[in-house]
C-alpha positions as CSV (number, residue, x, y, z in Angstrom):
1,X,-153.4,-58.5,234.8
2,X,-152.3,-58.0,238.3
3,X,-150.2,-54.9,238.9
4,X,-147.2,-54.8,240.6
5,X,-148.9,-53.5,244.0
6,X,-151.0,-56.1,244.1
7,X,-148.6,-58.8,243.4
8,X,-146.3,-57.5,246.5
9,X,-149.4,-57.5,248.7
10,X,-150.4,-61.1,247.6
11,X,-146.5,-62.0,248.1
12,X,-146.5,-60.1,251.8
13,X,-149.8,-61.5,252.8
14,X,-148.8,-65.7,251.9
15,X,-145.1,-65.0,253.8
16,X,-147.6,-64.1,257.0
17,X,-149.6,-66.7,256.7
18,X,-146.7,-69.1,256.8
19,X,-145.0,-67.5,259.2
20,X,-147.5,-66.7,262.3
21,X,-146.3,-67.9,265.6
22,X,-148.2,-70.6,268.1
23,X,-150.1,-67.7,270.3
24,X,-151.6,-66.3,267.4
25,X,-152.6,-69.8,265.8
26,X,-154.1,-70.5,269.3
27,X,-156.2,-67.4,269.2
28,X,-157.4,-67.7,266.0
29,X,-158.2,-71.9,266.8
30,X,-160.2,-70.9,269.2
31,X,-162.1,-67.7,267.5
32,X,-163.4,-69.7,265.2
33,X,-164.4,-72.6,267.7
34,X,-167.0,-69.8,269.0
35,X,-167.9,-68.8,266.0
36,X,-168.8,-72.3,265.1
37,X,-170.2,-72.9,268.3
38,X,-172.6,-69.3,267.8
39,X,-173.3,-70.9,264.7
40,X,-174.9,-73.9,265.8
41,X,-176.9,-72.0,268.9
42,X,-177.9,-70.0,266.5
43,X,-179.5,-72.6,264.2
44,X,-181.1,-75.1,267.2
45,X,-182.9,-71.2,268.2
46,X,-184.7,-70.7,265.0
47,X,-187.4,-73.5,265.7
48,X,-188.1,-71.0,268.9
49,X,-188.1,-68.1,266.3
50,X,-191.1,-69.6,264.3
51,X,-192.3,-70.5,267.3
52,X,-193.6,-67.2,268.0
53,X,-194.7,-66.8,264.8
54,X,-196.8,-69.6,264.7
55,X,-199.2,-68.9,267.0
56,X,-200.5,-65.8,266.0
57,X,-200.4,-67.5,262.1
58,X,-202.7,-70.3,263.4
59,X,-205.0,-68.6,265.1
60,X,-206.2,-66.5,262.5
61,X,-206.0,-69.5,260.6
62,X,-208.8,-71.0,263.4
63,X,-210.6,-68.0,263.8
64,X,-211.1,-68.0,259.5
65,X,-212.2,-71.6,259.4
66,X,-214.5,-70.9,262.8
67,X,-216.1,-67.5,261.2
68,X,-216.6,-69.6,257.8
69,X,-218.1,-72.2,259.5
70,X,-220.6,-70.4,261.2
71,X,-221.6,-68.0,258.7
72,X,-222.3,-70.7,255.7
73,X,-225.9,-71.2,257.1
74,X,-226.9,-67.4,257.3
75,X,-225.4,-67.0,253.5
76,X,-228.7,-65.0,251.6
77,X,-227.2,-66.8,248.8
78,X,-228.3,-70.6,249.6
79,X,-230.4,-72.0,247.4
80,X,-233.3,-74.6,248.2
81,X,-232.9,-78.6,247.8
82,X,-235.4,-79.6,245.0
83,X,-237.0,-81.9,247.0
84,X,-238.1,-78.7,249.5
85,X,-239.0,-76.5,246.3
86,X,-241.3,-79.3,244.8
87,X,-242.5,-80.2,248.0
88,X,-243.7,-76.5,248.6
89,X,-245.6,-76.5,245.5
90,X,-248.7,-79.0,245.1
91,X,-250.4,-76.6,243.2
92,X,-248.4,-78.1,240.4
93,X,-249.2,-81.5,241.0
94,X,-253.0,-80.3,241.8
95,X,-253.0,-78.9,237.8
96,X,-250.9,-81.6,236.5
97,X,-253.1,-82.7,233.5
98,X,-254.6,-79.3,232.8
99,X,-251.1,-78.4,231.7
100,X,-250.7,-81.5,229.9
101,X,-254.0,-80.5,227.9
102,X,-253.2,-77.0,227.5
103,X,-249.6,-78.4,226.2
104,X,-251.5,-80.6,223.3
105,X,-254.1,-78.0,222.4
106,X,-252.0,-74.9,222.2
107,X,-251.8,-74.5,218.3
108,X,-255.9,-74.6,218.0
109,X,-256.1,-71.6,220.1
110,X,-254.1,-69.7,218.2
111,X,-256.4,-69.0,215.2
């Protein structure tokens, strides 16, 4: 479906290629030897790239964890052991078998 146009610039542009003399071969060997050479800087800089980047990243990261850390213990939210809480309160040991009469009796005091 290629018009006619197009078919005499595809025709023009394959005679070139075939036909380009040495100096411009040369030239173009060694354009794209520096472009393949900027490629490869360009890839053994990125580790230097994140570099940068990952300082800043892992200190925040350090400064979380160290602000976490510290903070647990002053949480309002903490709840007691169990040990501590039963510990604390002997008045429940002290009345121990009153409850356990109170328990069994119950239904004759309610008449």
């Amino acid at each position: 479906m290629k018009t006619q146009f197009e078919q005499d610039l595809q025709t023009r542009l394959r005679h070139s290629e075939q036909t380009i003399d040495t100096e411009n071969l040369t030239q173009l060997a060694d354009i794209r030897q520096q472009a393949l050479g900027l490629q490869l800087t360009r890839k053994t800089n990125t580790p230097h790239r994140w570099r940068h980047f990952s300082w800043p990243t892992a200190g925040m990261a350090l400064a979380s964890l160290l602000l976490i850390v510290l903070a647990a213990p002053l949480s309002p939210f903490t709840s007691p052991s169990s040990i501590d809480y039963l510990s604390d309160n002997t008045e429940l040991y002290d009345d121990l078998e009153f409850y356990y009469w109170l328990a069994e009796n119950e239904q004759s005091f309610r008449g």
